[in-house]
N, C-alpha and C positions, 0 to 999 in steps of 0.2 A: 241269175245273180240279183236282180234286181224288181225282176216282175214280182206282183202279188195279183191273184184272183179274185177281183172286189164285183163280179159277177154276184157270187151267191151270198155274199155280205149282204145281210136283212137286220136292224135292228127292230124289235119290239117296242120301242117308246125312242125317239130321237126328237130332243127339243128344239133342231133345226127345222125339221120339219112342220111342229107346230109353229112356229114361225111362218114358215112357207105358206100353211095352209091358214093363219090368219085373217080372217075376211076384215076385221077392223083393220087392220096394218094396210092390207091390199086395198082397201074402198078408201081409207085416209089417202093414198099415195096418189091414185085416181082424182081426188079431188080437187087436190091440188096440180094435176095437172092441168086439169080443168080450168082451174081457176088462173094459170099460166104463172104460176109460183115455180113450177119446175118445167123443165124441156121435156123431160122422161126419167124413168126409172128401172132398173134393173137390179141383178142378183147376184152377189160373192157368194162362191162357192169354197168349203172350206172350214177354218186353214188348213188341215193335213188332208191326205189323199183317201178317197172311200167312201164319196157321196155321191155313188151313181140315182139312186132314188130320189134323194133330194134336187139334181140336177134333173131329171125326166118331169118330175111332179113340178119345179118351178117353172117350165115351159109353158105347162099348162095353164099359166096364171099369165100368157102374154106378156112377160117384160121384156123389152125394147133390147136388152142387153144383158149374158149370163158370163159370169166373168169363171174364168175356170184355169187350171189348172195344166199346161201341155207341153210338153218336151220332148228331147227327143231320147231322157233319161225316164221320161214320166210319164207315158201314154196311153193308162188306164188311170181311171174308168172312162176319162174324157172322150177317147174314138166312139164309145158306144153311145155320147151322145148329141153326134152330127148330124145323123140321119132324122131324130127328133127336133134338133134344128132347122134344117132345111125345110121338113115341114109345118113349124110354128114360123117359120121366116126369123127366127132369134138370131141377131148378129153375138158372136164370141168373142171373148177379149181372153187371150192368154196373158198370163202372169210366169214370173219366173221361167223368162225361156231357158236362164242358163243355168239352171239346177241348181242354185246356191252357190254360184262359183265355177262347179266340174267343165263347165260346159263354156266358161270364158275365157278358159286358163287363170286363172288365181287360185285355184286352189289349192294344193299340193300334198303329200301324205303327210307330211312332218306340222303340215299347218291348222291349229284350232282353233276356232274362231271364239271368243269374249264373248261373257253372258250377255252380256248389252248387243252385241250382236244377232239380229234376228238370224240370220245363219246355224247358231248356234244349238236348236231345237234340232237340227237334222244328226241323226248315229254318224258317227263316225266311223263304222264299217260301211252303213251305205255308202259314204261320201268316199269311202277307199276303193268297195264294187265299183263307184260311180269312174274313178278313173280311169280302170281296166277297161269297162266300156267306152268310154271317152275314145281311146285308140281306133276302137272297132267306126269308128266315124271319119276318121282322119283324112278319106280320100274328099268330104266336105270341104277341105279348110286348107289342104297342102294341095302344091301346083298349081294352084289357082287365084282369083286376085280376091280372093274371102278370110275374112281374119274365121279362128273360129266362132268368137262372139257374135259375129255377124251370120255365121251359118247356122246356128243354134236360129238365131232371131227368124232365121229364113224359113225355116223346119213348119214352126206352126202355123205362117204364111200361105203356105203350100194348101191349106186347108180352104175352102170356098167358103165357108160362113166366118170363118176369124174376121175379124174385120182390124184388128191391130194387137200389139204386144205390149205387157209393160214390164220392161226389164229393169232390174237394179243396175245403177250407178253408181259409185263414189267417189269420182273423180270426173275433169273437163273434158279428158281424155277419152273417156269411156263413151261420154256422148258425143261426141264428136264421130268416133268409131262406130257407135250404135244407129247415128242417126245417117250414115253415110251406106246404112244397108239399101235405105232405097233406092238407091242410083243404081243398085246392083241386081242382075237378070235374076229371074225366080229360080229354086231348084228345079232340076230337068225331072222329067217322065223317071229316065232310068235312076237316077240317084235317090229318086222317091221310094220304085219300088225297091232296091236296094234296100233304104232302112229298113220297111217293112220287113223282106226278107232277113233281116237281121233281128228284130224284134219279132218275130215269131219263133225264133232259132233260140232266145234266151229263158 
């Protein structure tokens, strides 16, 4: 319902990549750290989903931190590039751990989000698949002391090179909620593979 196979996704000309592969951008960023104008520097990946290439080839260029895309609605192309991290030592930063919504509870089939809403760029049947899957998760978040925004948040956690998440907020509430996941124990072994074994099955 939800999977797409961004495997054999190859563009021919992609101007993120000349980007990527800039050496003036890359030697400016360097120099300045040099020069202790900046701490470090790193890489957004993005905005939509389907830049395994451009995530493998900006490892290559040693930045400090590749910001990427992972959930537990969204987990390609991003899984295939952990292994490339681990060996560049690249820490990850997840974004959007709760899908747009699906995955905090706000969202709901009757609900469309406003142009002005960055929300708003996601189909509305994905975000309807998104709910049906949503269910398929639910032993996360019921009988236990985990909201589900918080087990969303915990999902990409689970990973050894993530080093943090940056979730949406728009309310006090939410951080408050958000930021009380670290008190809370990691996903277990079994509830991990679990997803997996449900993400292979979709």
């Amino acid at each position: 319902r939800l999977r797409t196979d961004y495997i054999d996704i190859y563009q021919l000309h992609n101007p993120r990549m000349d980007f990527i592969n800039n050496d003036e951008v890359l030697e400016t960023l360097d120099e300045l750290k040099k020069e202790g104008k900046i701490r470090s520097f790193g890489m957004a990946l993005g905005p939509d989903i389907g830049w395994l290439d451009e995530g493998l080839d900006s490892m290559n260029h040693s930045p400090e931190t590749l910001q990427i895309i992972y959930n537990l609605l969204e987990q390609e192309p991003s899984k295939f590039l952990f292994n490339k991290a681990k060996e560049t030592k690249t820490s990850l930063i997840a974004r959007v751990p709760h899908a747009s919504g699906i995955m905090d509870g706000s969202f709901t089939k009757d609900k469309v989000y406003s142009k002005d809403d960055h929300r708003s760029h996601r189909r509305q049947k994905w975000m309807e698949a998104g709910l049906e899957a949503r269910d398929d998760f639910d032993f996360l978040y019921k009988d236990n002391n985990r909201t589900i925004g918080q087990a969303a948040i915990l999902f990409p956690l689970s990973v050894e090179n993530i080093c943090t998440v940056l979730p949406n907020f728009t309310s006090h509430e939410e951080i408050d909620e958000y930021s009380r996941t670290s008190e809370l124990s990691p996903l277990t072994k079994d509830e991990i593979m679990k997803i997996e074994s449900l993400w292979n099955e979709k």
